[in-house]
C-alpha positions as CSV (number, residue, x, y, z in Angstrom):
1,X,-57.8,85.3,-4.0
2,X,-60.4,86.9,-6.2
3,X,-61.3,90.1,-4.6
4,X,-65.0,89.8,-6.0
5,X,-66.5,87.5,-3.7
6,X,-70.0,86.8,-3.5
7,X,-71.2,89.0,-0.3
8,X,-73.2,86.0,1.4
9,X,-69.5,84.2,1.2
10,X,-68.8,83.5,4.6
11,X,-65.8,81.2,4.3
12,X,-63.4,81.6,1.4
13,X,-60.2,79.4,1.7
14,X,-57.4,78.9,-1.5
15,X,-54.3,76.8,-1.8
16,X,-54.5,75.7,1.4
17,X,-51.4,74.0,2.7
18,X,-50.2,72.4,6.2
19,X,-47.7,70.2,7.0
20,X,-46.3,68.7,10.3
21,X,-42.9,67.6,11.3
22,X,-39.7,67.8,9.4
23,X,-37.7,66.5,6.3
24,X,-37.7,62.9,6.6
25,X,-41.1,63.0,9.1
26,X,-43.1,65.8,7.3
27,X,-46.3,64.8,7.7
28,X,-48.6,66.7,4.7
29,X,-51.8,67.5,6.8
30,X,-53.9,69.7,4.0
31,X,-52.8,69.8,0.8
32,X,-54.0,72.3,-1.7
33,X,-57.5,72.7,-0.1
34,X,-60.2,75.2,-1.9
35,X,-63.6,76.0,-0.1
36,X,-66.1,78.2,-0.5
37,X,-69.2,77.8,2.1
38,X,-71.8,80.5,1.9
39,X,-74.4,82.2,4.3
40,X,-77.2,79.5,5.5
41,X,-75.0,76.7,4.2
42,X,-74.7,73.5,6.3
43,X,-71.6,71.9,5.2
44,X,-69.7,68.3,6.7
45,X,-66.5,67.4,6.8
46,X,-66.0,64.0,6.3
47,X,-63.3,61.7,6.0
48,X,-60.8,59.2,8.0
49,X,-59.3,59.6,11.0
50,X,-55.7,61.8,10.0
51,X,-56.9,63.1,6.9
52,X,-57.1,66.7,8.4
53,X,-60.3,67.7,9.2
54,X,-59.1,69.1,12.3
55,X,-56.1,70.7,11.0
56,X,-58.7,72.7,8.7
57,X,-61.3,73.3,11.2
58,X,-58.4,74.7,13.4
59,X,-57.1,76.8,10.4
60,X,-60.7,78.4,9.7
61,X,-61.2,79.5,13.6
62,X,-58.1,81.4,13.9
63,X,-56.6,78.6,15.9
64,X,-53.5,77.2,14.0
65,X,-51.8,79.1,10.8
66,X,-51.8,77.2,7.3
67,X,-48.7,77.0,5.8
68,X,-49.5,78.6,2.9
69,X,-52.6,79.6,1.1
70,X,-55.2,82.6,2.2
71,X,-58.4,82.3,4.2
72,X,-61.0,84.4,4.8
73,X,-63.6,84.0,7.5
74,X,-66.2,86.9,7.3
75,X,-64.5,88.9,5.5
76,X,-60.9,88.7,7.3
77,X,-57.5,87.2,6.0
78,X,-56.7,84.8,8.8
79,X,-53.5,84.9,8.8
80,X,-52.9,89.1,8.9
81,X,-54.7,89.0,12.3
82,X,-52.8,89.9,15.5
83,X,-53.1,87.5,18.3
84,X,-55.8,89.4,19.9
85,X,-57.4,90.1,16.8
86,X,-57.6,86.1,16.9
87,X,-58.8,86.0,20.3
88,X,-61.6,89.0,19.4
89,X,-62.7,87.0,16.5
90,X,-63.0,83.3,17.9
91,X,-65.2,84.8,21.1
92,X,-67.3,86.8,18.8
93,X,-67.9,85.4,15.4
94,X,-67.8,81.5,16.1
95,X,-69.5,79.5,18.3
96,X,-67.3,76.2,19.5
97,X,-69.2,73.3,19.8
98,X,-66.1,70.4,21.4
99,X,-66.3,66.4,21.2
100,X,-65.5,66.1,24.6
101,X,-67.9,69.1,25.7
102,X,-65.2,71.0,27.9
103,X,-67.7,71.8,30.4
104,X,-66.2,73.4,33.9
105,X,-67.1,70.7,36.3
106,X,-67.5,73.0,39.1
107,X,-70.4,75.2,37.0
108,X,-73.8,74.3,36.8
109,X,-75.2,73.8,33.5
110,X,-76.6,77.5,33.7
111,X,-73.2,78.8,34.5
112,X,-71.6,76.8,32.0
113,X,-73.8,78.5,29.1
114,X,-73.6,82.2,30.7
115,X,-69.7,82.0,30.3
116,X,-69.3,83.1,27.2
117,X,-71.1,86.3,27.9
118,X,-69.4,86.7,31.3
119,X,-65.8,86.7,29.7
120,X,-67.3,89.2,26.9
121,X,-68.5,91.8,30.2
122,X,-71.7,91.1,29.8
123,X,-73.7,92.0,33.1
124,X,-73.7,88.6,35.4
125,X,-77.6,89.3,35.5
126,X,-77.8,89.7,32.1
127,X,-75.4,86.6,31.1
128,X,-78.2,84.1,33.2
129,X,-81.0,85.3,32.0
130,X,-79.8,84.5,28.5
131,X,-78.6,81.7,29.8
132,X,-81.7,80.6,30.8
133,X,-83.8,81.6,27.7
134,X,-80.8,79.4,25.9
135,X,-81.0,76.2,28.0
136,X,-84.9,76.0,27.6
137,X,-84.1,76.5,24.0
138,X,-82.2,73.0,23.7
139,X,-84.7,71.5,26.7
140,X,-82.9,71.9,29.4
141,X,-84.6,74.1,31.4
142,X,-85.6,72.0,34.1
143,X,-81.7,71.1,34.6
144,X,-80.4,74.7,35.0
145,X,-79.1,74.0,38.7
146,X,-77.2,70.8,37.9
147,X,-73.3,70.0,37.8
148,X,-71.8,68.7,34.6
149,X,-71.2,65.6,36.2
150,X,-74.7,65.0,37.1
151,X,-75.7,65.7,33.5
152,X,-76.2,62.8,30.7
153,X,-73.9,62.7,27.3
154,X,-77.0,63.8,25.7
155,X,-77.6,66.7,28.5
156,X,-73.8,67.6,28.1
157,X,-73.9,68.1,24.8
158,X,-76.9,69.9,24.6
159,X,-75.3,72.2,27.0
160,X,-72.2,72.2,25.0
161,X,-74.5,74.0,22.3
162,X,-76.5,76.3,24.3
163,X,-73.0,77.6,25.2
164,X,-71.7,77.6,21.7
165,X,-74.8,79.7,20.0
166,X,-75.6,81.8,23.8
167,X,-73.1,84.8,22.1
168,X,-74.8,84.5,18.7
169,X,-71.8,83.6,16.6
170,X,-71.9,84.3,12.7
171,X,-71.4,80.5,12.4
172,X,-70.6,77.8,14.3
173,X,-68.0,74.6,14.5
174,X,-68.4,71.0,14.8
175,X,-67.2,69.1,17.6
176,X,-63.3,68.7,17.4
């Protein structure tokens, strides 16, 4: 990888490769893949079902190893980073945004969003009042006190973003 990278280069992946399975069931997941994606860039990721987009999106948040090929996210090689490095980096740096929302049924919507900053030791007092200022953010404000399952798709997801941006993360990740 070129070591001269633009400094508003926030994602810098080259060669990379993945594959599934073996011999006769090797499934080629990413083959060869080259981005660049740069500060205040919006970027999609577009394509059929199986053609990898989650494989990649997995390989830029630390979450699954390419094959081959380096990546760096903000300025750190992906694959030289320790497991908690990982873990440091993904609760810090990206905010997760899932298809399915993974909201914690037995949370309120308030709760939901002010975990993030809970599992970072962030005062609990602190952690809701940010958590509030968040969910009025995405118009939720009057729904603060409400269960996930008493919330709308729309709600849940809106929810599922105020909890993805409440830790300001350097940039953030599609639902997968």
């Amino acid at each position: 990888m070129n070591s001269e990278h633009n400094k508003n280069t926030v994602i810098s992946c080259h060669n990379i490769k993945k594959t599934y399975g073996k011999s006769d069931a090797r499934v080629f997941a990413l083959r060869n893949i080259d981005l660049d994606v740069f500060e205040n860039e919006l970027l999609m990721l577009v394509g059929p079902s199986g053609c990898g987009k989650t494989t990649f999106v997995s390989i830029i948040s630390a979450m699954l190893k390419a094959d081959s090929g380096e990546c760096l996210v903000l300025g750190k090689e992906l694959n030289k980073l320790s497991t908690e490095e990982k873990n440091y980096f993904r609760s810090y740096s990206i905010g997760f945004v899932f298809q399915s929302f993974n909201l914690l049924p037995a949370l309120t919507a308030l709760e939901n969003v002010a975990v993030p900053l809970l599992i970072q030791g962030v005062k609990r007092t602190t952690a809701i009042k940010e958590a509030k200022t968040m969910l009025n953010t995405v118009g939720l404000g009057s729904r603060i006190h409400a269960l996930s399952g008493e919330l709308s798709g729309g709600e849940k997801q809106r929810v599922a973003i105020a909890r993805a941006l409440i830790h300001k993360p350097k940039f953030g990740l599609p639902p997968f």
